[in-house]
PyMOL Python script that loads the backbone (N, CA, C, O; Angstrom):
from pymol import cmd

cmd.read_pdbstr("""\
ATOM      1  N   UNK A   1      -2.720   1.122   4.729  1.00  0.00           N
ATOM      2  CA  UNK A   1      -3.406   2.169   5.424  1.00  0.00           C
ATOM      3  C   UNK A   1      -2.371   2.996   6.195  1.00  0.00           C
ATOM      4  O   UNK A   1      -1.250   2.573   6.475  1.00  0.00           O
ATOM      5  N   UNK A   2      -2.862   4.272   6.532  1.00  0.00           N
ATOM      6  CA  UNK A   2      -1.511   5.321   6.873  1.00  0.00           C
ATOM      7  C   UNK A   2      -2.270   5.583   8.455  1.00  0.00           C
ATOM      8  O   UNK A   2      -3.481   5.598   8.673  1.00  0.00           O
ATOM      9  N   UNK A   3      -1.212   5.768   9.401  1.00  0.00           N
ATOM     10  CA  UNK A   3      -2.312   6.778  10.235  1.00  0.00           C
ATOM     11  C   UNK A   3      -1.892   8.305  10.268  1.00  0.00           C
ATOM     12  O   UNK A   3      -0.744   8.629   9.966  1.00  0.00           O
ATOM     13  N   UNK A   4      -2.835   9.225  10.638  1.00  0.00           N
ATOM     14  CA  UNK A   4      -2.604  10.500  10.618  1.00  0.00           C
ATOM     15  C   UNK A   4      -2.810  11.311  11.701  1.00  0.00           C
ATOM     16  O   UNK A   4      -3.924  11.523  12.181  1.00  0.00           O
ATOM     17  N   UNK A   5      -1.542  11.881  12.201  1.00  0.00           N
ATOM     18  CA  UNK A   5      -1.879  12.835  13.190  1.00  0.00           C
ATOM     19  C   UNK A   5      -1.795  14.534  12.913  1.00  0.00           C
ATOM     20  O   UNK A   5      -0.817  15.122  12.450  1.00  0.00           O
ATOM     21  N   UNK A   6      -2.958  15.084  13.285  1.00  0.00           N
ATOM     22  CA  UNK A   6      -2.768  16.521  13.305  1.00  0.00           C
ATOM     23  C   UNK A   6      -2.876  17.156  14.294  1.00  0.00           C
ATOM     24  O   UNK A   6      -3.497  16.676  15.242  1.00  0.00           O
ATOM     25  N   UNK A   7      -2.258  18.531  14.378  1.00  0.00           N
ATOM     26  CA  UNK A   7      -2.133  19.161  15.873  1.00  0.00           C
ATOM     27  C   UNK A   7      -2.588  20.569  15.082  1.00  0.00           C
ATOM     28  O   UNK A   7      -2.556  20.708  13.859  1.00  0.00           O
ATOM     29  N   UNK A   8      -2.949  21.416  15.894  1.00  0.00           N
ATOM     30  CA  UNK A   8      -3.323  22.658  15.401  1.00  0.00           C
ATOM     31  C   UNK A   8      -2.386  23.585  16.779  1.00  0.00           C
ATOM     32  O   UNK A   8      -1.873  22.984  17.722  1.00  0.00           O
ATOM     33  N   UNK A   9      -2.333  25.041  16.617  1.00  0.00           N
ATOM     34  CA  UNK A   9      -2.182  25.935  17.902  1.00  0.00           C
ATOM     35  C   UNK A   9      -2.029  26.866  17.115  1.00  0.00           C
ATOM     36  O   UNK A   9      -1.358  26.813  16.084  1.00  0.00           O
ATOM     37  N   UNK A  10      -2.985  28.348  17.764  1.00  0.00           N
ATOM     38  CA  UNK A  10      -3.094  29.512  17.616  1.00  0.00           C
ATOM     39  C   UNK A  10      -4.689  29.854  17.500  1.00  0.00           C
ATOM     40  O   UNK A  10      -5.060  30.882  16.933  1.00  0.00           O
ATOM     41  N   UNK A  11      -5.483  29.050  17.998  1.00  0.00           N
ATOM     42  CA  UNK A  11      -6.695  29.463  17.231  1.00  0.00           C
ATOM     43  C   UNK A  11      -7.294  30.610  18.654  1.00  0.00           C
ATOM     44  O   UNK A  11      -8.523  30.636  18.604  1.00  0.00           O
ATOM     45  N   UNK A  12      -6.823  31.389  19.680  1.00  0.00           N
ATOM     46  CA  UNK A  12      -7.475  31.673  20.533  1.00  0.00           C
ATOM     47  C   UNK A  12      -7.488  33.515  19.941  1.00  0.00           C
ATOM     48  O   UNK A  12      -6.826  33.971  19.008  1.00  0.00           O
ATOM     49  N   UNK A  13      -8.333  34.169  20.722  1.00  0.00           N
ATOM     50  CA  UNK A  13      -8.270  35.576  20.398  1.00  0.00           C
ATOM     51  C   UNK A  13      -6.955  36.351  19.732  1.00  0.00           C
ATOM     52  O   UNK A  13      -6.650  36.934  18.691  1.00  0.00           O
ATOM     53  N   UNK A  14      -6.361  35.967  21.045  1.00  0.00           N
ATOM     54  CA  UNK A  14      -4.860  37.096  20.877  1.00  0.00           C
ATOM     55  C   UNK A  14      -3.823  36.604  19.826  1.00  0.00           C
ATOM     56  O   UNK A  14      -2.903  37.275  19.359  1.00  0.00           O
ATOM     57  N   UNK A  15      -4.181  35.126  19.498  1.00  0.00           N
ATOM     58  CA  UNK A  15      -2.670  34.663  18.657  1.00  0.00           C
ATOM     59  C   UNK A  15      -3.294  35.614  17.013  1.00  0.00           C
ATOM     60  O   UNK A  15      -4.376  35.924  16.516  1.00  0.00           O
ATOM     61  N   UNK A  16      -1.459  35.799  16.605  1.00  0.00           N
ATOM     62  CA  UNK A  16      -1.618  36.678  15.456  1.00  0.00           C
ATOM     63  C   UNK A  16      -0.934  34.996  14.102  1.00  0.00           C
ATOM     64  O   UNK A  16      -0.719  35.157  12.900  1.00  0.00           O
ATOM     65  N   UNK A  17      -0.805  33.916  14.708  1.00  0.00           N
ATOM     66  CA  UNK A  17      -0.788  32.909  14.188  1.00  0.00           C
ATOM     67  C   UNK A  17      -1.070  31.802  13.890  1.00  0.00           C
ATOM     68  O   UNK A  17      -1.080  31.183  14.954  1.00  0.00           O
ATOM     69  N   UNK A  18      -1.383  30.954  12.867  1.00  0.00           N
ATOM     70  CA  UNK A  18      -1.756  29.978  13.059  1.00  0.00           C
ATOM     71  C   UNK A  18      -0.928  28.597  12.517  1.00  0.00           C
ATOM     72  O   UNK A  18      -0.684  28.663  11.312  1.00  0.00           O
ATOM     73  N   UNK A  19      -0.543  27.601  13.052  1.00  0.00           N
ATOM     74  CA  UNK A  19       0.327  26.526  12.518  1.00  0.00           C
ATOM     75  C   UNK A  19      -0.615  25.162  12.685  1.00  0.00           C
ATOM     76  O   UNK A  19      -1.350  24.696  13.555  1.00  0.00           O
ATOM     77  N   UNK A  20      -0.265  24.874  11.642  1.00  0.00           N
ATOM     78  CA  UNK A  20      -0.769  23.449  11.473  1.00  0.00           C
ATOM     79  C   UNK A  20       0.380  22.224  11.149  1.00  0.00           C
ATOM     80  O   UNK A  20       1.508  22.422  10.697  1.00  0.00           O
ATOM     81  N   UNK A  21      -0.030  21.327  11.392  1.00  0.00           N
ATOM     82  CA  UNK A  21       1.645  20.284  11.464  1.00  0.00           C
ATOM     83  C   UNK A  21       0.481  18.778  11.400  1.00  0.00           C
ATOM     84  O   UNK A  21      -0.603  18.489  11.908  1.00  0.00           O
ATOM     85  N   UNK A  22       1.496  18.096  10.438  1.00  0.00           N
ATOM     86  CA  UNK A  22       0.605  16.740  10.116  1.00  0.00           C
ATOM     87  C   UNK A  22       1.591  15.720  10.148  1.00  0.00           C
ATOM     88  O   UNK A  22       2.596  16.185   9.611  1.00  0.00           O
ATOM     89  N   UNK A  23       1.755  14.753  10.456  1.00  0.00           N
ATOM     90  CA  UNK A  23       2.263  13.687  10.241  1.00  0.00           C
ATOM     91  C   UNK A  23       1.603  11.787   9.742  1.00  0.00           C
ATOM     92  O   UNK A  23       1.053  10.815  10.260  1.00  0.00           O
ATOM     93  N   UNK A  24       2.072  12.176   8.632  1.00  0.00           N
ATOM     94  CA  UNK A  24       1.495  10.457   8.527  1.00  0.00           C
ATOM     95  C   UNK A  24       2.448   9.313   8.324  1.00  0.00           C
ATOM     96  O   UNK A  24       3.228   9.587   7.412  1.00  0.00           O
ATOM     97  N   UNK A  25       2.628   8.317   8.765  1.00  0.00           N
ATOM     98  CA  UNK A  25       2.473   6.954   8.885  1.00  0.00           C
ATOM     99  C   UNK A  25       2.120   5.718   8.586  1.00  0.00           C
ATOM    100  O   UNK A  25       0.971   5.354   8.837  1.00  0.00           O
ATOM    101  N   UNK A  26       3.161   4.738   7.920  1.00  0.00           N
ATOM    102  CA  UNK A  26       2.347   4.020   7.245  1.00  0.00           C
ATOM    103  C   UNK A  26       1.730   2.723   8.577  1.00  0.00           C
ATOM    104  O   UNK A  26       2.398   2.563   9.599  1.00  0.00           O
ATOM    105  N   UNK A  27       0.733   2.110   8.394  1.00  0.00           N
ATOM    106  CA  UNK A  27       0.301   1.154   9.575  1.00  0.00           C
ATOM    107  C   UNK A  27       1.471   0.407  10.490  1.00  0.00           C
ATOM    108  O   UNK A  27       1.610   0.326  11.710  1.00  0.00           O
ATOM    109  N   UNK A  28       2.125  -0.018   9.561  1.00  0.00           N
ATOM    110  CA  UNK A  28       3.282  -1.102  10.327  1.00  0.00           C
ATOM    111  C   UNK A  28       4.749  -0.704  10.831  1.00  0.00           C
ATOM    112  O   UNK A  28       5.719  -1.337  11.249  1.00  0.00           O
ATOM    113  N   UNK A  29       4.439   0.722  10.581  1.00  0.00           N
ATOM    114  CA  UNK A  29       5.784   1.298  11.117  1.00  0.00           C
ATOM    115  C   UNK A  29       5.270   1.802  12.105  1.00  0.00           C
ATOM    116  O   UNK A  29       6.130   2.635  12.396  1.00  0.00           O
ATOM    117  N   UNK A  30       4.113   1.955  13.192  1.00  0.00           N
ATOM    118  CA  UNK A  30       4.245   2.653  14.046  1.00  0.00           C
ATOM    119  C   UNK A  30       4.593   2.135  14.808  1.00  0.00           C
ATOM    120  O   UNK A  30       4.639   2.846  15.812  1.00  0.00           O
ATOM    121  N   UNK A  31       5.003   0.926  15.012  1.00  0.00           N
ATOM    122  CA  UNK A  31       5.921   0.180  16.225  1.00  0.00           C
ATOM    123  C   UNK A  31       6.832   0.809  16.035  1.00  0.00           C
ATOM    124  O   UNK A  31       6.746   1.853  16.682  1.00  0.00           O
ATOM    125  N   UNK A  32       7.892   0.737  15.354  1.00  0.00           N
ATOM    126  CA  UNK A  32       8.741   1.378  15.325  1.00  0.00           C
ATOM    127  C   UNK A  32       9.628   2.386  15.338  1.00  0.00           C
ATOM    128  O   UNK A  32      10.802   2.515  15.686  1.00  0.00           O
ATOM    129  N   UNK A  33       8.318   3.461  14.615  1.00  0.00           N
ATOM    130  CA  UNK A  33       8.252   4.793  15.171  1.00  0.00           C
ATOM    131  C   UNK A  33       8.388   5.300  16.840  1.00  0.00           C
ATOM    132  O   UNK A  33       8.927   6.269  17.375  1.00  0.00           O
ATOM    133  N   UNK A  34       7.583   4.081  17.370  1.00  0.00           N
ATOM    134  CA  UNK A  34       7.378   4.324  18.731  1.00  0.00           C
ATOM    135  C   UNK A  34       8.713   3.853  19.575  1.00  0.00           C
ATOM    136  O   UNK A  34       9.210   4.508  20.491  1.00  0.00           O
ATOM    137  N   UNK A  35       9.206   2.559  19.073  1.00  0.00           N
ATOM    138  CA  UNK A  35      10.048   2.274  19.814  1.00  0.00           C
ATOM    139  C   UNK A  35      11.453   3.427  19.549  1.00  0.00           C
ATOM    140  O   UNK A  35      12.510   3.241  20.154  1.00  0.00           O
ATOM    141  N   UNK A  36      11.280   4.563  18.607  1.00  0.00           N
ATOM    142  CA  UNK A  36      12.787   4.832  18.065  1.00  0.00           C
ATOM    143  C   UNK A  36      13.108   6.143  18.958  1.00  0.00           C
ATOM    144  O   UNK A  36      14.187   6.527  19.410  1.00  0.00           O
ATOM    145  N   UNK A  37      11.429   6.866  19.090  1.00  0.00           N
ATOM    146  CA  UNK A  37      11.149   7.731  19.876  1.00  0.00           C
ATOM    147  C   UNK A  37      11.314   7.892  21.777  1.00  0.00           C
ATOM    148  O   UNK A  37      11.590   8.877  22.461  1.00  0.00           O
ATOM    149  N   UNK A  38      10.934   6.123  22.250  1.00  0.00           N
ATOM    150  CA  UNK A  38      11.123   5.773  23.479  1.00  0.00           C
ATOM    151  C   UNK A  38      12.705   5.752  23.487  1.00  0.00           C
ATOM    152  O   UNK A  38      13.315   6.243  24.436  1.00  0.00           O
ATOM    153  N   UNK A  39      13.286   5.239  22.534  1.00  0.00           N
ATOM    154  CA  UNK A  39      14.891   5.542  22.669  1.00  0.00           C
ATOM    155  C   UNK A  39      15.734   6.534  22.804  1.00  0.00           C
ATOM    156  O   UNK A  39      16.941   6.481  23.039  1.00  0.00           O
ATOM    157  N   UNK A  40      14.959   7.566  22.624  1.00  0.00           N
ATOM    158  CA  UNK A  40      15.478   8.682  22.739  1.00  0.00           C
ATOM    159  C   UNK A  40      15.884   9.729  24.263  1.00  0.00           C
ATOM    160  O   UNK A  40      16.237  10.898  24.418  1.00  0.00           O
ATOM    161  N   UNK A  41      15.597   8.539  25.210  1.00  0.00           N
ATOM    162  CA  UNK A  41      15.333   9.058  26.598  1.00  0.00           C
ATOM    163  C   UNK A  41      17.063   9.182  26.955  1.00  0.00           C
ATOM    164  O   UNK A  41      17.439   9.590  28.054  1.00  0.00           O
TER     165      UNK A  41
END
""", "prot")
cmd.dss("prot")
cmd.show_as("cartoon", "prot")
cmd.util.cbc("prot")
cmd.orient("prot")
């Protein structure tokens, strides 16, 4: 199983853009993902 994150930005009146951005993940790497990201401090 994967997990999936999506983010959206631009959807308000004035934006002349829209971006979408996805990331998926397989289940057992998101420890790791997480810990590689906390390392980054």
């Amino acid at each position: 199983m994967y997990i999936l994150y999506l983010d959206e930005s631009g959807t308000h009146a004035k934006s002349k853009h829209f971006v979408l951005a996805g990331l998926a993940v397989f289940e057992r790497e998101t420890y790791f993902l997480a810990k590689a990201l906390d390392d980054l401090e």
